[in-house]
matplotlib code that plots the C-alpha trace (Angstrom):
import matplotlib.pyplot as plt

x = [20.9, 19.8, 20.2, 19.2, 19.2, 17.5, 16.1, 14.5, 11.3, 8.9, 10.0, 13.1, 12.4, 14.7, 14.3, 14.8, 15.0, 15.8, 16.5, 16.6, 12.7, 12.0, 10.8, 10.8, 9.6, 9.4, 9.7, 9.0, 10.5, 9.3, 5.8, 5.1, 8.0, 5.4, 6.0, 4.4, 4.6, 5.4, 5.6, 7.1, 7.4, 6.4, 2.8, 1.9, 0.4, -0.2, -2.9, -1.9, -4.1, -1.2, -2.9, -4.0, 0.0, 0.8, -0.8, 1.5, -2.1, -3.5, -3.4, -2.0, -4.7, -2.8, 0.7, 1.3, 0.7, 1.6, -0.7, 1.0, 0.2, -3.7, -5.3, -8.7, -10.5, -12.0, -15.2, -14.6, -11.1, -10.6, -8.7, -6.9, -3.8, -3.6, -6.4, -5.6, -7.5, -5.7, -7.0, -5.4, -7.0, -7.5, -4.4, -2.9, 0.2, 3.2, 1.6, 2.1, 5.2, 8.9, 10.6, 14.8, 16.6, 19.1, 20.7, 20.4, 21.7, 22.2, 23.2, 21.8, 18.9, 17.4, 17.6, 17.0, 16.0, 15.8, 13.9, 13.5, 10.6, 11.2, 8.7, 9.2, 6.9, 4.6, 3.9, 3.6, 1.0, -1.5, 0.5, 2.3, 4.9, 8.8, 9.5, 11.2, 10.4, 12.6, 11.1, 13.0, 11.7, 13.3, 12.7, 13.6, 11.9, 7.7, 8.1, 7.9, 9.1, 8.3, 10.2, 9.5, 10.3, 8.3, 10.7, 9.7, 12.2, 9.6, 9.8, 6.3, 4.6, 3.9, 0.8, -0.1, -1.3, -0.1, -0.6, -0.3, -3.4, -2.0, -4.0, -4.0, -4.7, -7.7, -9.4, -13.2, -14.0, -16.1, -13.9, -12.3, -12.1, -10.4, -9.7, -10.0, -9.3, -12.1, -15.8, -17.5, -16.7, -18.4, -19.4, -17.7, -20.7, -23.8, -21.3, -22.9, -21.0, -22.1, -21.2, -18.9, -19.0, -15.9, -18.2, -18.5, -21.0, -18.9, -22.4, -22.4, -20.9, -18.4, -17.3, -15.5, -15.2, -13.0, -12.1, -11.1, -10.1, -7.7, -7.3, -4.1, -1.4, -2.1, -4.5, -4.7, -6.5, -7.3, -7.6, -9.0, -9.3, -5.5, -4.5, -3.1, -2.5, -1.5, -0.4, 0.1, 2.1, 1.9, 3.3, 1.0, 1.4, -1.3, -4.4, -7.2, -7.7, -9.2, -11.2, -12.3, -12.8, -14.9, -17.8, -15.9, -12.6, -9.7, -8.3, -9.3, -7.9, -6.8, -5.1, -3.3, -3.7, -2.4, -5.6, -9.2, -10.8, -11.3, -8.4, -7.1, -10.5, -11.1, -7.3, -8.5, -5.1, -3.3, 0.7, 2.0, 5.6, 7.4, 10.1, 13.4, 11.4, 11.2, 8.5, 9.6, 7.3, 7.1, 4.6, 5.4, 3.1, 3.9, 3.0, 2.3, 0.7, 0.0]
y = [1.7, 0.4, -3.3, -5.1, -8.9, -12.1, -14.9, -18.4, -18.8, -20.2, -17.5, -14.7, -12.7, -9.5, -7.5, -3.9, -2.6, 0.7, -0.4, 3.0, 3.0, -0.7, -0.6, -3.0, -3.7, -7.6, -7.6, -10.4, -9.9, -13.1, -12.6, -9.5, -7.4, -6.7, -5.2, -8.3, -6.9, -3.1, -2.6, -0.3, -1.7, -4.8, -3.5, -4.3, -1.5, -3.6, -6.9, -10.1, -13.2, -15.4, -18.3, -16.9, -15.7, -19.0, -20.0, -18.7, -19.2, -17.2, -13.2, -11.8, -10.0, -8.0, -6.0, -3.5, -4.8, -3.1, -2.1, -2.1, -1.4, -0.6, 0.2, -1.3, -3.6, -3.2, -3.9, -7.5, -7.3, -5.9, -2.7, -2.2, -0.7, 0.2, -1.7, -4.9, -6.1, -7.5, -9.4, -8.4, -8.8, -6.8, -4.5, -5.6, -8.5, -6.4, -8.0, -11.4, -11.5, -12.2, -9.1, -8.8, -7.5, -4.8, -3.0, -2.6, -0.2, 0.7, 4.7, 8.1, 7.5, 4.9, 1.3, 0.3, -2.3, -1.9, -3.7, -4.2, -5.7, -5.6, -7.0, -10.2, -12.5, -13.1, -9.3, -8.9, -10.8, -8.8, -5.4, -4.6, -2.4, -3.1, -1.8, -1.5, -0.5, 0.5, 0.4, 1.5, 0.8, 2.7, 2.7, 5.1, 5.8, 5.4, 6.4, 3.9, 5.3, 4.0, 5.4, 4.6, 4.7, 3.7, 3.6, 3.4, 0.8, 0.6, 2.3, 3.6, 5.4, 3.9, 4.6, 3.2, 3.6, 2.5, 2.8, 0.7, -1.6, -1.4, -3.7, -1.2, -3.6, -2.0, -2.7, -1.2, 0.1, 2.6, 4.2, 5.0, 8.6, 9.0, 12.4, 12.3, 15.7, 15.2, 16.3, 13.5, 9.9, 7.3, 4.4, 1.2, -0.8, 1.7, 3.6, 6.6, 9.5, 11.1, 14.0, 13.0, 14.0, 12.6, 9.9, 6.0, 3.6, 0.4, -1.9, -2.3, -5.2, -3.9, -0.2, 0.4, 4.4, 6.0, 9.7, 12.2, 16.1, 15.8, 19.1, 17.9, 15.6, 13.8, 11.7, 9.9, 7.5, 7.5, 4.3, 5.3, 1.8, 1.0, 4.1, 4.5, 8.0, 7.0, 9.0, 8.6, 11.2, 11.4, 13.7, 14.7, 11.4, 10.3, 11.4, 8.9, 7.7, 4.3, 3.4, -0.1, -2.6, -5.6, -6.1, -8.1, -8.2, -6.4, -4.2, -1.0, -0.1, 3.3, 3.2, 5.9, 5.4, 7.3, 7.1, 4.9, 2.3, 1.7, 4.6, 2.3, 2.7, 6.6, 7.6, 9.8, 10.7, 7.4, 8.7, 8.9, 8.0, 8.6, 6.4, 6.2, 8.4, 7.6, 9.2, 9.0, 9.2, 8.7, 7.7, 8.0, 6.1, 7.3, 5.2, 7.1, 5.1, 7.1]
z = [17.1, 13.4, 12.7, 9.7, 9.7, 7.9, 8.9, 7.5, 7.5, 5.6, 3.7, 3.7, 6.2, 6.4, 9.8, 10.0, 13.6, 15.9, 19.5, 20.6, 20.0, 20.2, 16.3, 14.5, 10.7, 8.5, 4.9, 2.6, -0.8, -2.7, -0.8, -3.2, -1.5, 1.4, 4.6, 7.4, 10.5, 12.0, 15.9, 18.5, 21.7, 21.1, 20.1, 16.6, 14.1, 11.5, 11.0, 9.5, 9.0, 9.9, 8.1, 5.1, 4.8, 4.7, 1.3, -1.3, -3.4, -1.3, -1.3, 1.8, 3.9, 5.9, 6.4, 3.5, 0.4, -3.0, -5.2, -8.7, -12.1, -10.7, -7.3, -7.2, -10.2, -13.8, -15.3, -16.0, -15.4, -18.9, -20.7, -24.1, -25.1, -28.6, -30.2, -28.0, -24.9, -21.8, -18.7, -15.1, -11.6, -9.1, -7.6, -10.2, -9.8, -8.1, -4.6, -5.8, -7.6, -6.0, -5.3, -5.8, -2.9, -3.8, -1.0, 2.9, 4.8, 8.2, 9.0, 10.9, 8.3, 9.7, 9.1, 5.4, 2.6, -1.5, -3.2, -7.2, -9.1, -13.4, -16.0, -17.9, -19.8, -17.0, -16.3, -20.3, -20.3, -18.6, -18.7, -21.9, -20.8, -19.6, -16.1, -13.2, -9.9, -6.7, -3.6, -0.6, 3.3, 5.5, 9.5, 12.3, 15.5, 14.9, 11.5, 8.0, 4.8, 1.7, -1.2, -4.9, -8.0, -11.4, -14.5, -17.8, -19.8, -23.1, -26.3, -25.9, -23.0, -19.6, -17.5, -14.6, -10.9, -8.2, -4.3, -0.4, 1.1, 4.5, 7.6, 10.8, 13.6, 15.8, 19.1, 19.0, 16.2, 17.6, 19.7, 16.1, 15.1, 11.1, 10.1, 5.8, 3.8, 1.5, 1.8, 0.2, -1.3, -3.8, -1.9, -3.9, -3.1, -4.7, -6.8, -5.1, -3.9, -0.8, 1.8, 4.0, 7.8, 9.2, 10.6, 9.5, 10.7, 11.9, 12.1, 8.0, 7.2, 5.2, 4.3, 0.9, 0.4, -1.8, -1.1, -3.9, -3.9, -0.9, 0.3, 2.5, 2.3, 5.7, 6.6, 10.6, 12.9, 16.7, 17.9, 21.2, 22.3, 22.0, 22.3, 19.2, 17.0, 13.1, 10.4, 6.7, 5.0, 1.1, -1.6, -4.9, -6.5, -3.9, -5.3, -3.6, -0.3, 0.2, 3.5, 3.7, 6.7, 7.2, 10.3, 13.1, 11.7, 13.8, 11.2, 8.9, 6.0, 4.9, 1.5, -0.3, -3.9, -7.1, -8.9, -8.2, -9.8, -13.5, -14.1, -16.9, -19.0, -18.2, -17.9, -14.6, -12.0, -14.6, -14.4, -18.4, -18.7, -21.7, -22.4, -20.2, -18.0, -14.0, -11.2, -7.4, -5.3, -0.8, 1.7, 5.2, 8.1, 11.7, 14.8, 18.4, 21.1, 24.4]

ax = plt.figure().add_subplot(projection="3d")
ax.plot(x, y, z, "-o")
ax.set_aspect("equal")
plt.show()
């Protein structure tokens, strides 16, 4: 049985849950339309730094945040758009911003929430371009859906990339096993990119690896140590894969992203959209713990 419901919190807090399987997902709309907490049987999948959430100055480290109109950061935080130079921060602001709830719905889908996020002067500011973005969650059994939609409301062509940060919550880190469809990565940190062999060393104190050339659309996790199989599912829009964790923090992330880092100034995996036109895209994150 699908339910959804709200509740008052410090923020909105809509609730989309599947008793059958004991799943349940939190979605925060004016937090930057993010996904808070995902669980099945009362076992979370997802990290949140409770605290930090609580800081609306703050950016959430944690749940699923949206990464919207860039993944990643620019040299200096700087790009141009015909002739004139703009300043935006890193993931750009779609994380930040108040999301618009549209529908919910409740059928033999799965339980469901819309959400909408449009431009205005704010956005304009740092991304010249009118938008509008439709982002649905839906929930059944151990599986999370994500379905978007990027529309173009300008007069002039659209890019943009756009992706998920999502925390996994993980016991010891080296009873992890990640399985990656790509042979090599460029390490964030030396800009170097190197051969992968499906292994990563946890003692660094951080790990920031972004892999291109997927030869799949899947990508998982064994987390031996909670027993815990995940999945990401992604159509062609997903490009990049982003692994990233920090040394003694209880999370990894593995981030499925349109296009990588600095796209805006080399125009590499950036989605064009001519005006009135729309791109749909899905990611799909399945939970199994044995």
């Amino acid at each position: 049985m699908y339910s959804v419901n709200l509740e008052q919190r410090q923020y909105k807090t809509y609730i989309l849950a599947d008793s059958d399987s004991a799943a349940k997902v939190e979605i925060v709309p004016e937090r930057g339309g993010i996904a808070t907490l995902w669980s099945i049987a009362n076992q979370d999948v997802f990290y949140l730094d409770r605290e930090r959430f609580k800081s609306p100055d703050l950016s959430v480290r944690g749940g699923n945040p949206i990464l919207f109109p860039l993944c990643g950061n620019l040299p200096e935080n700087h790009y141009s758009v015909d002739g004139k130079s703009y300043e935006i921060k890193q993931h750009g602001f779609a994380r930040e911003l108040p999301w618009q709830v549209a529908t919910q719905n409740t059928d033999d889908n799965g339980a469901s929430l819309s959400l909408i996020l449009e431009s205005n002067q704010q956005t304009k500011q740092v991304y010249p371009f009118d938008f509008q973005l439709i982002f649905t969650y839906l929930l059944k059994g151990n599986s999370l859906k994500i379905l978007q939609e990027y529309k173009n409301l300008d007069t002039k062509e659209m890019t943009f990339s756009a992706g998920f940060h999502p925390y996994f919550l993980c016991g010891n880190k080296n009873e992890l096993e990640v399985v990656i469809p790509s042979q090599n990565y460029q390490d964030n940190k030396t800009k170097q990119v190197n051969a992968f062999n499906g292994k990563f060393d946890f003692e660094l104190e951080e790990i920031d690896y972004a892999f291109s050339n997927l030869s799949t659309k899947s990508t998982s996790a064994l987390d031996k140590d909670r027993r815990l199989k995940l999945t990401i599912e992604y159509d062609a829009f997903t490009t990049w894969l982003v692994f990233w964790t920090v040394k003694g923090k209880e999370f990894f992330c593995l981030e499925p992203w349109s296009a990588t880092r600095n796209a805006f100034n080399t125009g590499d995996n950036l989605t064009i959209l001519k005006p009135s036109q729309s791109h749909k895209a899905t990611v799909e994150y399945r939970a199994e713990f044995f």
